[in-house]
C-alpha positions in Angstrom: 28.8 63.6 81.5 31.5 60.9 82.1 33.4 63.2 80.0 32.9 66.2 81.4 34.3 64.7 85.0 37.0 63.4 84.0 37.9 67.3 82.9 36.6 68.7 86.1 38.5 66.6 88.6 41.6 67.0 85.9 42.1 70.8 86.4 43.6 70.5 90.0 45.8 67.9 88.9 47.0 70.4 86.0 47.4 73.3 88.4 49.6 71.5 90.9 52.0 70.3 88.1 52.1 74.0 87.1 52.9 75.0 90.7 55.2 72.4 91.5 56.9 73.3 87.8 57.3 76.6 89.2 58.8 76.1 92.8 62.0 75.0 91.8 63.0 78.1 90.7 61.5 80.3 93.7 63.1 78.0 96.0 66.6 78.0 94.6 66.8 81.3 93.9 70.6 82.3 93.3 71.9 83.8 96.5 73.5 87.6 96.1 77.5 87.4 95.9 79.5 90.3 96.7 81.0 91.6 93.8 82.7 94.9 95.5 84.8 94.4 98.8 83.4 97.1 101.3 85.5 100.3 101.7 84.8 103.5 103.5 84.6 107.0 102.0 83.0 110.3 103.7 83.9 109.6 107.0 83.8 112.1 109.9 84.0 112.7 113.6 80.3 111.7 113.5 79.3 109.6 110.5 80.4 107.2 107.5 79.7 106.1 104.2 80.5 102.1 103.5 80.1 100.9 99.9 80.2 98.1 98.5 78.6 96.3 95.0 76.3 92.9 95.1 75.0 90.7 92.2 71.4 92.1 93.1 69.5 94.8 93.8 66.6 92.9 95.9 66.1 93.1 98.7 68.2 95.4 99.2 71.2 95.3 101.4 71.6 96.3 105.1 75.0 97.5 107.3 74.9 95.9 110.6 77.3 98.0 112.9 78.1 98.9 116.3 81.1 99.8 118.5 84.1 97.6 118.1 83.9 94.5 120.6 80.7 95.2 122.3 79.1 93.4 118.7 79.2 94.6 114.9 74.9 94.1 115.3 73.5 97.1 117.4 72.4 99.1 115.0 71.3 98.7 110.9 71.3 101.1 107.9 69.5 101.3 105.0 71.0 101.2 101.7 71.2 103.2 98.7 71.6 101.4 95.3 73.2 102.7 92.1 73.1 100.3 88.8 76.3 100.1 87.0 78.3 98.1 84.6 81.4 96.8 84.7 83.4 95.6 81.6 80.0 94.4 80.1 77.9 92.9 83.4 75.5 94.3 85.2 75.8 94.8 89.3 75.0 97.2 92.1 76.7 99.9 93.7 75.2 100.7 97.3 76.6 102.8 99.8 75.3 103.2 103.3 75.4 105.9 105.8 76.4 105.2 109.5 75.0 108.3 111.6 75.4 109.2 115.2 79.2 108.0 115.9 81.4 109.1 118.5 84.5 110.9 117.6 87.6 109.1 117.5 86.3 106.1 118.6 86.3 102.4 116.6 83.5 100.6 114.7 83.0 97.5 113.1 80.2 96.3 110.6 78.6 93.6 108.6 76.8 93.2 104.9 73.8 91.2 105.0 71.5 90.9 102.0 68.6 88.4 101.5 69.4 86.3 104.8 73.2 85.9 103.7 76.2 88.0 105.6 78.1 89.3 102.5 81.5 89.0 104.4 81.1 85.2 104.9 83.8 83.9 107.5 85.7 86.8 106.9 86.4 88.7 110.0 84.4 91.9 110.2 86.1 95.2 109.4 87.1 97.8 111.9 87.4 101.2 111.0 88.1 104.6 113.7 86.3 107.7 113.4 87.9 111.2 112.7 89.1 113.1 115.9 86.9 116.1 117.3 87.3 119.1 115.7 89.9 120.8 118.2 91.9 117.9 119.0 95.6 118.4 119.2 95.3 114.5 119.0 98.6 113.2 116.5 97.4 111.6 113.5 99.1 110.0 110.1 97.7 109.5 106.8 98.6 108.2 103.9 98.5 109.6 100.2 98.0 108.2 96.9 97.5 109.5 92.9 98.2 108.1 89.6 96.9 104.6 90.5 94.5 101.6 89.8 96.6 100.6 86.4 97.2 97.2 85.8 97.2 97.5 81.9 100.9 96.2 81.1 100.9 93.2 82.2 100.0 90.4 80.2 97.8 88.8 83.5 96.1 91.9 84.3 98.0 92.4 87.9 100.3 95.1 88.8 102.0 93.1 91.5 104.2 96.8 92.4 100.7 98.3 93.2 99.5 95.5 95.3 102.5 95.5 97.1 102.0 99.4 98.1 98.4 99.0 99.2 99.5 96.3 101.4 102.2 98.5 103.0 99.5 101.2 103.3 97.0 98.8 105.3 99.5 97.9 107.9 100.9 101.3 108.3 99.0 102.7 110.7 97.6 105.2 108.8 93.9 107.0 110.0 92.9 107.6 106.0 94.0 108.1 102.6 94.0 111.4 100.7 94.2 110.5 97.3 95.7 113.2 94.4 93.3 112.8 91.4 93.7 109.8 88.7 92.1 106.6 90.7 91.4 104.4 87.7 93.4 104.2 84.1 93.3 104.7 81.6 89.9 106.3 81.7 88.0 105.6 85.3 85.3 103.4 84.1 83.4 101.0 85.9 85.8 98.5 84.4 88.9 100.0 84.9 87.6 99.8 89.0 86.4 96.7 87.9 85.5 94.2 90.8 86.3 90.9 92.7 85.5 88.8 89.9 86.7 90.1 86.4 89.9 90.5 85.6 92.5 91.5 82.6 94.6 94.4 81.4 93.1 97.7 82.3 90.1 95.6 84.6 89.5 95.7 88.2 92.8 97.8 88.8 90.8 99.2 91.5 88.6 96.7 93.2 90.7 93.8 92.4 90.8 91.5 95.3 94.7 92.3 95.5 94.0 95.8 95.1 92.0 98.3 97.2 89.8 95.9 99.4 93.6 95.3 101.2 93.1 99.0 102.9 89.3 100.1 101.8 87.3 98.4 104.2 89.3 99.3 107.7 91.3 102.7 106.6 88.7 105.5 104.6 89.6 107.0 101.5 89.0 111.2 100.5 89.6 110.3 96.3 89.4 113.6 94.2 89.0 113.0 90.4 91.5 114.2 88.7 91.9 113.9 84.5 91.7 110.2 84.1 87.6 109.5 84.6 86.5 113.4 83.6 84.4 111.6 81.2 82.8 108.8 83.4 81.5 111.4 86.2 78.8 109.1 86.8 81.6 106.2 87.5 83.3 108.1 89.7 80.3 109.8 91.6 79.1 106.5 92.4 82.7 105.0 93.4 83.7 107.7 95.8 80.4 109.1 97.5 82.0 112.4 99.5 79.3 114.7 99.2 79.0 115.3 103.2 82.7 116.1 103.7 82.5 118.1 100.6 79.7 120.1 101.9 81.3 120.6 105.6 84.2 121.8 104.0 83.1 124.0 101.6 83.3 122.6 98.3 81.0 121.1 95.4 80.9 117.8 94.9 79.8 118.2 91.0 81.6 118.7 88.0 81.8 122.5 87.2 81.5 124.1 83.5 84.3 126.4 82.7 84.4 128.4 79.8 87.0 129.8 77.3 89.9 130.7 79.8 92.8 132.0 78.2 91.4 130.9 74.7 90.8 127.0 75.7 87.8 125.1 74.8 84.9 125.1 77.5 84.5 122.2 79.5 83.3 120.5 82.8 86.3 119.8 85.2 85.9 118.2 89.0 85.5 121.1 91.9 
């Protein structure tokens, strides 16, 4: 019996060690980091994409937004997640859509993810809707192709290419229209890369001196082009258009094409 006891009244001493072996790691869970600055594709006279790539996919992420200084908090969107991975890590690609917008009128937003705002003490980013369709409104835009290289240089940075997105941020400019061939030298999800990784022929795209200079305040319209034909997925994922596409007429798939004047069939961008 004295035996027995001593093993009974030992079991809840087990069971807290257990549970206090276990907290630690519940209660310092790692906090999400954002690994994609936010930039804005899809955008209308009434809606928005905003995407952007964290370190986890749960919970996932929110867009706080409302009109530009009346507070960036009014409203919240729901996210979409997409699991990719980028020169050998994995992260997630979410993209959120912003709905009911006034036309040609200016917004501002905020990440947050797990209790943690994304942006930090970064300001948060403004961006203007498109004008109503009718408007004899002036406008400029900016356009861009045969980018997001930084391959030959022996520190991975193409200091010429950061230097034109910068000039494109401050230039006024309502959106970019981009001419095929965003990422070399094949448009993989290392080639866009991230805020993190870097090297020849990573993060050309989403290098902090790259494309989070214009993406997250000016949006981008990106058609594919040659370079990334074979990572469709990449680029679906990196450019999410499909409501302009569909207003406008278009597919936004890769369509099969066969045998024209003796080529080889293949699947090319719409």
């Amino acid at each position: 019996m004295p035996h027995r006891r001593s093993l009974l009244t030992g079991v809840p001493a087990v069971l807290a060690l257990i549970f206090n072996l276990l907290q630690p790691a519940t209660a310092h869970a790692q906090a999400p980091t954002l690994l994609r600055y936010p930039y804005l594709t899809d955008i209308g006279a009434t809606y928005a994409v905003v995407s952007f790539a964290s370190s986890t996919v749960s919970p996932h992420p929110t867009v706080a937004w409302g009109p530009a200084g009346q507070g960036c908090a009014q409203n919240v969107a729901a996210t979409t997640a997409s699991a990719i991975t980028v020169n050998g890590v994995g992260e997630y690609q979410f993209r959120a859509q912003l709905s009911g917008l006034a036309a040609n009128h200016q917004y501002c937003y905020r990440l947050l993810q797990a209790g943690v705002d994304l942006l930090g003490s970064a300001p948060s980013p403004v961006f203007a809707t498109g004008q109503a369709s009718g408007s004899t409104a002036g406008f400029s835009f900016a356009v861009l192709g045969d980018w997001g290289y930084n391959g030959g240089t022996s520190n991975g940075i193409n200091q010429d290419q950061a230097n034109l997105l910068g000039k494109i941020a401050g230039s006024g400019a309502r959106f970019v229209v981009g001419t095929g061939d965003n990422g070399y030298p094949s448009g993989s999800q290392a080639n866009y890369g991230d805020l993190v990784q870097t090297g020849p022929n990573i993060s050309a795209v989403y290098g902090p001196q790259y494309w989070k200079k214009v993406g997250a305040n000016i949006p981008a319209f990106m058609p594919m082009g040659n370079h990334g034909m074979t990572q469709g997925n990449a680029y679906f994922a990196n450019w999410p258009e499909a409501q302009t596409t569909t207003s406008s007429g278009g597919r936004y798939q890769l369509d099969s094409y066969c045998c024209v004047d003796g080529t080889n069939p293949g699947s090319y961008p719409s």
